[in-house]
N, C-alpha and C positions, 0 to 999 in steps of 0.2 A: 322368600318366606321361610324355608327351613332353617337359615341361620337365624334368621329372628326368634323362632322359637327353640332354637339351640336341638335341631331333629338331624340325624345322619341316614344317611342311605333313604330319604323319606321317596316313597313310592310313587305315581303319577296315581295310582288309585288314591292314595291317600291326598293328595294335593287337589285332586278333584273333587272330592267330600268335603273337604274346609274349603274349598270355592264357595259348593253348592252351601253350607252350611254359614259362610261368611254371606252369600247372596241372599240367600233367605232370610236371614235375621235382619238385614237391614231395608230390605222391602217390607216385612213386618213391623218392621220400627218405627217406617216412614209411614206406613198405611194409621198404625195404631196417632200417633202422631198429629198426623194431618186429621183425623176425625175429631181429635179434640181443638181442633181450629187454631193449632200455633201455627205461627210465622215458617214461611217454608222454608228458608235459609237453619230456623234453628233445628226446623223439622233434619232437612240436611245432615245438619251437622252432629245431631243426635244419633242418629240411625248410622251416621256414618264410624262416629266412639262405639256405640253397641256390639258394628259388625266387626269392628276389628276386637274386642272384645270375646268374642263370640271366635274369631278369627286365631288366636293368643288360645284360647281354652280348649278348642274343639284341634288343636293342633295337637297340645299338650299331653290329653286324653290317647287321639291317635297314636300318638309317639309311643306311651307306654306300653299302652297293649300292642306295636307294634315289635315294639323290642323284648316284651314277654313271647310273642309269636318266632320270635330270630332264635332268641337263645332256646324254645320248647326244641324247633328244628333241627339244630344244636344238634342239642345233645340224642337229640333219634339220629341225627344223622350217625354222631360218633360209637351211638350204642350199637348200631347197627352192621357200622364198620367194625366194633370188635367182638362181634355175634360171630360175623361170617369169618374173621380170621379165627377163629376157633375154633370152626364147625369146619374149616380149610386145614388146620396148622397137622402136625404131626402128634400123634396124642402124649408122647414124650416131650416134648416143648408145651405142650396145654399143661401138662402138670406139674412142669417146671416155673412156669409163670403164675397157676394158680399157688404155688406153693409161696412165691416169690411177692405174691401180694398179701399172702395170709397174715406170713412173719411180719411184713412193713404195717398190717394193721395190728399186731402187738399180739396176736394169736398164736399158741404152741401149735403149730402143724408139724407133719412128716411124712417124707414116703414111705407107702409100706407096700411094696409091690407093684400091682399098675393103679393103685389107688393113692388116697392122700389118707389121712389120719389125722383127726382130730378130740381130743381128750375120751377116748374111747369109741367115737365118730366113724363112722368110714364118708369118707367125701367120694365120690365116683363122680368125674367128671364123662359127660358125653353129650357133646354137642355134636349136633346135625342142621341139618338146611330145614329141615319137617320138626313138628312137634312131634314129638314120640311117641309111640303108639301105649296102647295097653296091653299088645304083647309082647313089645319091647321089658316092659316093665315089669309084664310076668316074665321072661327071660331072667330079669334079674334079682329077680325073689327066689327064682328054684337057684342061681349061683350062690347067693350070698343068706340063704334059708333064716335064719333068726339073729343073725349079726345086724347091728343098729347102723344105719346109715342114711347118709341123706346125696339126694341126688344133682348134681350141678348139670344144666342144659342149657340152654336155647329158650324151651320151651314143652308143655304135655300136651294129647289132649285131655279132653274133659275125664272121658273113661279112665286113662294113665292117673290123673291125679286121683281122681277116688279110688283106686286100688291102694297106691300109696300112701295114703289118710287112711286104709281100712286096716292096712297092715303095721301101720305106726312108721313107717317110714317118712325121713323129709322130702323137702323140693326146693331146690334157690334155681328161679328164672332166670331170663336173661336180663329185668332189670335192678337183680339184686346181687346178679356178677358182674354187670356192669357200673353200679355205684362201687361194689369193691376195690375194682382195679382204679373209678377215679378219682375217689378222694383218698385213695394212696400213692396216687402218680404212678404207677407201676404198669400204666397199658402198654402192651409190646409194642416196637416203633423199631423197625416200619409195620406194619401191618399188610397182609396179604390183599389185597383189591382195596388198599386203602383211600388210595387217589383216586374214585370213579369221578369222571366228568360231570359237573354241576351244568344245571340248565342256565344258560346262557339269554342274555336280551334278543339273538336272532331266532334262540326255540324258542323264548317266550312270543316272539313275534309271529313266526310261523305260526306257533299254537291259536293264534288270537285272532288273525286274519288267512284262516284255512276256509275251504269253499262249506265245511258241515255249520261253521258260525253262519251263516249270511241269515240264516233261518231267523236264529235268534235276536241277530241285528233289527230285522226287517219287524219281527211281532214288536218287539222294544219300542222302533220307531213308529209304528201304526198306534201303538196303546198311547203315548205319550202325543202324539199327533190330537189323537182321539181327546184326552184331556182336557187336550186345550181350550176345548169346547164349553169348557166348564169352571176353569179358573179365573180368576179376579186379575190373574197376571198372565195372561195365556202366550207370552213371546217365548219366556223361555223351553218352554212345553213345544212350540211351534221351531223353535231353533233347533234344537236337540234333535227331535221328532224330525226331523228333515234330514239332516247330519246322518245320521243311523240308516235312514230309509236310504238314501245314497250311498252308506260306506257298505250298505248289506248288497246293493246294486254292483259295486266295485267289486267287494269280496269274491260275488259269486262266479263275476264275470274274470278276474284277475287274479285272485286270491291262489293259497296253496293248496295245491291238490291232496297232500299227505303230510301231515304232522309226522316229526320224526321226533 
C-alpha cells in the first residue's frame, strides 16, 4: 500500500487509519447503494472503486502531514542538539562560532572582549540549560549600564524579558540562533551530546505494551464492544472490541513492568 501511494517510512498507525478509512467508505458505498436497489455485483464493484479511492486519497493526506510531522521533529530535534552544545561548549568557542556564523550571513561582526559586536551592538552570548532568570539580567544591566546591547541565549523567563523590553535592550532565543547557524551551514560538527539515542521499535514496543496500558486497552475495548449494540455493522465493533479486551488481558498479565 505505501508504494502505491509513493509513502516512505509509512507508520502502522497510519496504515491502520486508511484501512479503517478504506473499510468504511466502501461499506457505506455499498449500504448507500444497495438502498437504491442496483444489482449487487455493480453495487460491489462500485463501493469497491470508491474505497480504493478513498484508499489513494486518505493515504495521500496522511503522507503529508506525516512528513510535515518528520521534518517539524527535525528540526527540534537538531535545535535542541545545538542549544545544548552551546549551553555545554567553552564560552571562547560559542563566540568563535557565533562570530563565524554572523560574517557567513554577510553581517559586520567582531570581537570585542568576551562579547561580539555588532555595528555599535554589543552581542553577549549566554547560554544555559534554564531560561535566565531576571536577576541574571539585572546582573547584566548594572555590568554593561547604558551600552546598547542584545542578548543571545537559550532562552528568558517571563520577568527576564520584560526587564529587557523595559530597558531597551534585545533578546535572540534559541530559535532565532538556531535559524542563524542553519541557513548558514555554519552549526559546529561534531556537537557535544550530539548523537543521543533515538527511540527505537523495541522502546516504542515496550512503551505500548507496558502493564499501565492494559487499563486503557481494556476501556477501548468494553466502549467499542458496547457500540456494537447499536451499529448497522456491528462486526467490526465486536472484532476490535475483543482484540483489545484480550491484548489488555495479555498486557496485564505479560506485558512490561517499566517503560524505559
Amino acid at each position: 500500500m505505501a508504494k502505491i501511494i509513493g509513502m516512505k517510512r509509512f507508520s502502522l498507525a497510519d496504515i491502520a487509519d486508511v484501512l479503517f478509512y478504506t473499510v468504511s467508505a466502501a461499506f457505506v458505498a455499498f449500504g448507500i447503494l444497495r438502498y437504491f436497489r442496483l444489482n449487487v455485483w455493480l453495487c460491489l464493484l462500485f463501493s469497491l472503486l470508491f474505497a480504493a479511492a478513498t484508499c489513494v486519497g486518505a493515504g495521500l493526506l496522511l503522507s503529508g502531514s506525516r512528513q510535515k510531522k518528520v521534518k517539524g521533529k527535525r528540526e527540534k530535534e537538531d535545535r535542541d542538539a545545538l542549544l545544548l552544545h552551546l549551553a555545554l561548549e567553552k564560552e571562547e568557542r560559542v563566540r568563535a562560532a557565533l562570530l563565524s556564523a554572523l560574517i557567513a550571513d554577510g553581517r559586520s561582526a567582531n570581537l570585542k572582549g568576551d562579547v561580539l559586536e555588532e555595528d555599535g551592538v554589543l552581542l553577549i552570548p549566554l547560554f544555559t540549560m534554564e531560561p535566565l532568570s531576571a536577576d541574571t539580567v539585572a546582573a547584566l544591566l548594572r555590568t554593561y549600564g547604558e551600552e546598547r546591547f542584545t542578548l543571545l541565549c537559550n532562552g528568558v523567563s517571563a520577568e527576564a524579558e520584560k526587564l529587557l523590553l523595559r530597558f531597551g535592550k534585545g533578546v535572540q532565543k534559541g530559535d532565532e540562533v538556531y535559524s542563524l547557524f542553519a541557513r548558514t551551514g555554519t552549526t559546529p560538527n561534531p556537537l557535544i551530546c550530539g548523537h543521543l539515542p533515538r527511540r527505537t521499535l523495541k522502546t516504542s514496543l515496550r512503551r505500548s505494551f507496558s502493564k499501565e496500558n492494559a487499563r486503557p486497552f481494556f476501556v477501548s475495548g468494553l466502549v467499542l464492544l458496547f457500540m456494537s449494540l447499536f451499529t448497522l455493522f456491528p462486526l467490526y465493533y465486536l472484532i476490535a472490541g475483543c482484540v483489545l479486551v484480550v491484548t489488555a488481558v495479555v498486557v496485564r498479565a505479560v506485558g512490561f513492568a517499566q517503560v524505559t
